[in-house]
C-alpha positions as CSV (number, residue, x, y, z in Angstrom):
1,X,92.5,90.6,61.0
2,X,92.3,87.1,62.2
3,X,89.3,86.4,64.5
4,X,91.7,83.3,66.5
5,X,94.6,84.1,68.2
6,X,97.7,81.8,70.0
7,X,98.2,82.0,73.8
8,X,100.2,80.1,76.3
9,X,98.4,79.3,79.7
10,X,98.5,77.3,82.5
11,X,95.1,75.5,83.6
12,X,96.0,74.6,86.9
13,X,98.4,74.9,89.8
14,X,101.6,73.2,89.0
15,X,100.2,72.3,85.5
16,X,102.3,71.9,82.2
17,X,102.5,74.7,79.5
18,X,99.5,74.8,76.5
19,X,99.5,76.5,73.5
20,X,95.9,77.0,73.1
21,X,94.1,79.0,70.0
22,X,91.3,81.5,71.9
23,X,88.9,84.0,69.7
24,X,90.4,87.7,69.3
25,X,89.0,89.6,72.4
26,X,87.0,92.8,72.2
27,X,88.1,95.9,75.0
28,X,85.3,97.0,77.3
29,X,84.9,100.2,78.5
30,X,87.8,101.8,79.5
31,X,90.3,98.7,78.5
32,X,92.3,98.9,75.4
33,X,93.6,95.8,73.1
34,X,97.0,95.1,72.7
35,X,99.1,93.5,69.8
36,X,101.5,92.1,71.8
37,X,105.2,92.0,70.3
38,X,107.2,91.1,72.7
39,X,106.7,89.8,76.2
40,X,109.2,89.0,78.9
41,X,109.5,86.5,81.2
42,X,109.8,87.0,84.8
43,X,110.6,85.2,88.2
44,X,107.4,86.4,89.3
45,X,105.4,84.3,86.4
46,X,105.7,81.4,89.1
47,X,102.9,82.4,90.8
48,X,100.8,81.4,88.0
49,X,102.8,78.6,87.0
50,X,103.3,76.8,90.8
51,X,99.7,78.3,91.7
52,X,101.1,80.5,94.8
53,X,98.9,83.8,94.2
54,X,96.1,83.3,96.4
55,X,92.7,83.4,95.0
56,X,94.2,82.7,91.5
57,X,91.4,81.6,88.8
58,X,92.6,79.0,86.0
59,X,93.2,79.0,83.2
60,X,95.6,81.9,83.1
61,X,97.8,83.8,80.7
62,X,100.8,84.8,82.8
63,X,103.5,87.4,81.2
64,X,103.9,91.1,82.7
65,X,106.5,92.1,80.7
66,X,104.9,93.5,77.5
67,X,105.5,95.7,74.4
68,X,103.0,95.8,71.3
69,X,100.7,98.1,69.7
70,X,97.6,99.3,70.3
71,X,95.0,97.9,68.1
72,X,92.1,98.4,69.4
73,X,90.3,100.7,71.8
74,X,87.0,100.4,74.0
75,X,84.3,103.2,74.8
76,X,85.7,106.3,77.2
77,X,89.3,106.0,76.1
78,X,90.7,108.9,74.5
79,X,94.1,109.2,75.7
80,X,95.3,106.2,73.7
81,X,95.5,105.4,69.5
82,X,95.2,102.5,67.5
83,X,99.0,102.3,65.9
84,X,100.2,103.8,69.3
85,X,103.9,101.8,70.6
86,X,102.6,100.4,74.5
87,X,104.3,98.8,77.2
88,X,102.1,97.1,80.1
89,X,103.6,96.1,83.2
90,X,103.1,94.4,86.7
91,X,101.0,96.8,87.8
92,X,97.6,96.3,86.1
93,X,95.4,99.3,87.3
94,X,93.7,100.7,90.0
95,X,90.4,101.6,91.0
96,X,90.7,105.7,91.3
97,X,88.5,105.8,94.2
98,X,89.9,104.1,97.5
99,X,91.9,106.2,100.2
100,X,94.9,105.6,98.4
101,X,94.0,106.3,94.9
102,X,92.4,110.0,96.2
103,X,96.0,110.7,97.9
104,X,97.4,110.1,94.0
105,X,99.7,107.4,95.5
106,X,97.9,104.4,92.8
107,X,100.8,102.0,93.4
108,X,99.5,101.5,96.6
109,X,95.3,101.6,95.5
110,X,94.2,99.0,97.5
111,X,92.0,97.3,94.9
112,X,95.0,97.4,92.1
113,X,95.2,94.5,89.7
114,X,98.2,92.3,88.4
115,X,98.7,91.8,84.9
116,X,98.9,88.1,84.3
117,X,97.2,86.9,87.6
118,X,93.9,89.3,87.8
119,X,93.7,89.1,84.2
120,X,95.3,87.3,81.1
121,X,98.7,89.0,80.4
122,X,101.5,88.7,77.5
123,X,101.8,85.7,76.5
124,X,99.4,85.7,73.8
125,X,99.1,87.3,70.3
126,X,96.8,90.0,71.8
127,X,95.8,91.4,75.7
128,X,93.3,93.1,76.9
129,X,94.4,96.2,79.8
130,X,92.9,98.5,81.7
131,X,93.9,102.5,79.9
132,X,95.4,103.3,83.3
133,X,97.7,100.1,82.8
134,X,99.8,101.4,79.4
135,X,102.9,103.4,79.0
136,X,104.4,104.8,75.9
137,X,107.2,103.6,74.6
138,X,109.7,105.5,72.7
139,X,110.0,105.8,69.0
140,X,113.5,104.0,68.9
141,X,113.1,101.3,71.7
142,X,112.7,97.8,70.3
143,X,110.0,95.5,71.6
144,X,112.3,93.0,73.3
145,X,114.2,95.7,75.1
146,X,110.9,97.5,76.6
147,X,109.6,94.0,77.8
148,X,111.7,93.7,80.5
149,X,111.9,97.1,81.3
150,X,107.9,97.2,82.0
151,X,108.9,95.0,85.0
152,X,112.6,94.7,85.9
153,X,113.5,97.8,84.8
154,X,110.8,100.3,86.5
155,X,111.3,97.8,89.9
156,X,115.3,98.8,90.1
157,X,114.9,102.6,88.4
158,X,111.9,103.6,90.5
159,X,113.7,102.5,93.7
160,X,116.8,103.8,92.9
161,X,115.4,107.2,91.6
162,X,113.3,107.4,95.0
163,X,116.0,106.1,97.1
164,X,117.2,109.3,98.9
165,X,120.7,108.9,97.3
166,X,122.5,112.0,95.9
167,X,124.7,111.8,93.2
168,X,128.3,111.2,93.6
169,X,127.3,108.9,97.0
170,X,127.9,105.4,97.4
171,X,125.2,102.8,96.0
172,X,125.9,99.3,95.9
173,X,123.5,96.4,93.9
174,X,123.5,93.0,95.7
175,X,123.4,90.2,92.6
176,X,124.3,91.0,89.0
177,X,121.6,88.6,87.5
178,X,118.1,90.0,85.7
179,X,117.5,92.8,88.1
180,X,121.3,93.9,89.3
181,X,122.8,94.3,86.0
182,X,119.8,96.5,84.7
183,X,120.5,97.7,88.6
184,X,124.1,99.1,88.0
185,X,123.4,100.6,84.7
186,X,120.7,102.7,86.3
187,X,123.1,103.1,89.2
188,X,125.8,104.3,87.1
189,X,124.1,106.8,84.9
190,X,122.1,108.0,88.0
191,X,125.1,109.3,88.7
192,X,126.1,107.4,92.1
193,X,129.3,106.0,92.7
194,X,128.4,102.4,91.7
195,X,129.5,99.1,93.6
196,X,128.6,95.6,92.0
197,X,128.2,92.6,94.9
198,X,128.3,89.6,93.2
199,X,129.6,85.6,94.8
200,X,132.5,84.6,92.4
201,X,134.8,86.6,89.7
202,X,133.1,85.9,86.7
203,X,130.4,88.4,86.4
204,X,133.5,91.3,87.0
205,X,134.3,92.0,83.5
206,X,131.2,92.5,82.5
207,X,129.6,94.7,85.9
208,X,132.3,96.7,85.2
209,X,131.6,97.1,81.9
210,X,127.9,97.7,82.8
211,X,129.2,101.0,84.7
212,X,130.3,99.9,88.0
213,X,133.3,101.2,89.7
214,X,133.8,98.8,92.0
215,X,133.4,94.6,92.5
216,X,133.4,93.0,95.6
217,X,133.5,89.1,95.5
218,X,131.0,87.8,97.8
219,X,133.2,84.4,98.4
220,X,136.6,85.9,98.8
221,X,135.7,89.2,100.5
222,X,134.4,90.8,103.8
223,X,131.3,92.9,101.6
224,X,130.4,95.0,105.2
225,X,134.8,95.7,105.5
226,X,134.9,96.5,101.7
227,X,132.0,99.2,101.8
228,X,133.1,100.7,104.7
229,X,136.1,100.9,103.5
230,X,134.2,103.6,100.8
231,X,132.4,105.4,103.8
232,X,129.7,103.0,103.8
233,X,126.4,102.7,101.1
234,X,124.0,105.1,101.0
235,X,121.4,102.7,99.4
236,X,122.3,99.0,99.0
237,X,119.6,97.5,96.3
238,X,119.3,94.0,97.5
239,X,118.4,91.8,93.7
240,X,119.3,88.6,94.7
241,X,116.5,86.7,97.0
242,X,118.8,85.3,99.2
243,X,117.7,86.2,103.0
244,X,121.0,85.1,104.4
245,X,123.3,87.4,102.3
246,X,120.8,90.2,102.4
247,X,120.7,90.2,105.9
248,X,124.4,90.3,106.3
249,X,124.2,93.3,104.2
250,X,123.2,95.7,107.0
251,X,126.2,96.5,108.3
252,X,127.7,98.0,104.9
253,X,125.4,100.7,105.3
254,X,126.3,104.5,105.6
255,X,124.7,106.0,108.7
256,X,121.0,107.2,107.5
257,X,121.3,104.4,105.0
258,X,118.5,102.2,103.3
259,X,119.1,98.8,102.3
260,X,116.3,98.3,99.6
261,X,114.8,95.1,99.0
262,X,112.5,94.5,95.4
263,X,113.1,90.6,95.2
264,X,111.5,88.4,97.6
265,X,113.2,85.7,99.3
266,X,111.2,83.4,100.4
267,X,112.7,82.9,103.6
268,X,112.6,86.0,106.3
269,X,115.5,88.2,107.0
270,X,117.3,88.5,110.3
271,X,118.2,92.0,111.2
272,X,121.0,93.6,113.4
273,X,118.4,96.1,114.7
274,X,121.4,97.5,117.0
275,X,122.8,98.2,113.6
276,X,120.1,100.1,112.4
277,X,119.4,101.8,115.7
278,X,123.2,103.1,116.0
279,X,123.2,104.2,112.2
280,X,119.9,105.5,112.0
281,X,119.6,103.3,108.9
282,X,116.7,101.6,107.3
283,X,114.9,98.4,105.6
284,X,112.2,98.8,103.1
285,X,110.7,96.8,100.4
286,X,109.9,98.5,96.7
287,X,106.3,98.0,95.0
288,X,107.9,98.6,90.9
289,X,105.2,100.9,90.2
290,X,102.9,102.6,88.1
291,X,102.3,102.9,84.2
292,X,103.9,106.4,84.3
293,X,106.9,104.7,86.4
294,X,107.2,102.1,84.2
295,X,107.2,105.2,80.9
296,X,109.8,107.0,83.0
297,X,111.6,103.9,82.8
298,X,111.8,103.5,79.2
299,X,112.5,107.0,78.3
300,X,115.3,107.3,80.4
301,X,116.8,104.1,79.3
302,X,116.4,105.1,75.7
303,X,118.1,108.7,76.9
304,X,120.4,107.3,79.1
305,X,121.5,104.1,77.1
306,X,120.4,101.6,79.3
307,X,120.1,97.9,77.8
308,X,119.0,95.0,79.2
309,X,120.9,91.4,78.1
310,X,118.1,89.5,76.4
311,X,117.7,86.0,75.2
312,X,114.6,85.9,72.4
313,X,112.5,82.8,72.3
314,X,109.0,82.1,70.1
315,X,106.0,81.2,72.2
316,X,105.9,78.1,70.5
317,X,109.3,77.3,73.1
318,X,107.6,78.8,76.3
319,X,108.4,75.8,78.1
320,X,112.1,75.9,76.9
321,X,112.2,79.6,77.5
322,X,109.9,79.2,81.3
323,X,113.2,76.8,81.9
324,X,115.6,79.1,80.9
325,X,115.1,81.5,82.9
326,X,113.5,79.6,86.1
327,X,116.9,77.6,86.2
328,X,119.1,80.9,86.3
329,X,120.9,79.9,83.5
330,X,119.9,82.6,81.5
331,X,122.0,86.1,81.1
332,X,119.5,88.0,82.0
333,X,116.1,88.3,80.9
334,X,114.2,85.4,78.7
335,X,112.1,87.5,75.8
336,X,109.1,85.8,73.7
337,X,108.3,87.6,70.6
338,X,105.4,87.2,68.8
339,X,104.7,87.7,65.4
């Protein structure tokens, strides 16, 4: 094996893309090494890119998206095998021992890393990752479908799987873009009586296609009238960062509803609490979640039949790719694949 490897990182807040050669590096105790395969790009990468994660150290190797092999492992791992198929996600470990951790609720370990910001992540020919920090993917799951589902995927399936919602009730996904149409085939083969939100006609066809029963156009249609017109949502999942729309959401909900919100807007919401109050219904943000979340994700989607829309780019075009899918233009999910 090649002692020099390629890697894409940014050196500085705001800085340009560099495709850098870096030595091979060796897994301490407890990490493993990772050929990476595949590696997705996410909104999320922007905090390395723009320099937003506080306390971030340069230069960095984003990318939380990954698929690869196992290829090497460090002392006191045994769970894990050279050749092994491996997924790492945006959660990048935890340290076992703070309040959380001894409750066995590690999402929420205090100390946790981020793959790609605490450490170099995907976009490179090889990683290095905490054990805690792999999942296995399944035997007939290619590498540029598992990517995105390390991140994207776990983010909508763990929240919709832990939502409250009982199948056959009414669950609507806000924005079919890289989370809401991963969103409404989750939605759809969860069992739940699926509603795609979406501004404009031209995602229809296809949210239908992706399993949902009903479209409501954003632009031409009263979304709070047109739930309630269903009894009202049990769970609305909230994909597109848009505080305005999300807000307005509220009012679609069933009573003892949750609107669920996994993508940030950067701006914050403004709530009908009389709403909420009246309906006994609920906001709440979702973390995407562990390793064994992110595993659960991939072997349902392989059961289930869940795919995620892909464009595949080398990482010699990360800059291309980065602007793909920074500028929304992609459909849905930017993949690099490494050789």
């Amino acid at each position: 094996m090649s002692t020099k490897m390629k890697a894409a990182q940014i050196s500085k807040a705001g800085g340009d893309w560099e495709l850098v050669e870096r030595d091979v590096p060796e897994p301490g105790p407890g990490q493993v090494r990772v050929k990476v395969e595949a590696c997705g790009i996410c909104h999320s990468d922007a905090l390395v890119k723009d320099g937003i994660w506080p306390g971030l150290q340069y230069p960095r190797v984003p990318g939380h998206e990954i698929a690869g092999r196992v290829d090497a492992v460090g002392a006191n791992v045994t769970s894990w095998a050279v050749g092994q198929r491996v997924g790492v996600g945006w959660h990048g470990g935890h340290c076992f021992v703070c309040e959380q951790c001894r409750r066995g609720d590690f999402a929420m370990c205090v100390n946790r890393k981020v793959t790609g910001i605490d450490f170099d992540g995907g976009y490179a020919d090889h990683v290095i990752v905490p054990a805690a920090a792999l999942a296995a993917i399944p035997v007939d799951l290619p590498a540029e479908e598992a990517g995105p589902f390390m991140c994207a995927g776990v983010t909508v399936f763990n929240a919709l799987r832990n939502s409250g919602a009982r199948a056959g009730e009414v669950v609507a996904v806000h924005g079919i873009g890289g989370l809401g149409h991963l969103g409404v085939q989750y939605a759809r083969r969860m069992g739940f009586n699926t509603v795609a939100i979406n501004r404009g006609r031209d995602k229809e066809e296809l949210a239908r296609q992706l399993g949902a029963q009903h479209y409501v156009d954003a632009t031409a249609q009263d979304v709070v009238a047109e739930l309630q017109k269903l009894g009202g949502a049990s769970v609305i999942l909230a994909t597109a960062p848009n505080a305005q729309a999300i807000s307005g959401l509220v009012d679609g909900l069933a009573p003892s509803g949750k609107l669920l919100v996994p993508a940030a807007p950067l701006e914050p919401l403004s709530i009908n609490v009389f709403s909420l109050i009246t309906k006994r219904s609920s906001v709440a943000g979702w973390y995407s979640g562990t390793a064994k979340d992110s595993q659960d994700t991939l072997e349902f989607s392989a059961l289930s039949g869940v795919h995620p829309m892909i464009e595949k780019y080398p990482l010699d075009r990360v800059a291309e790719a980065y602007e793909q899918m920074h500028s929304g233009k992609v459909r849905f999910r930017v993949v690099l694949t490494l050789d």
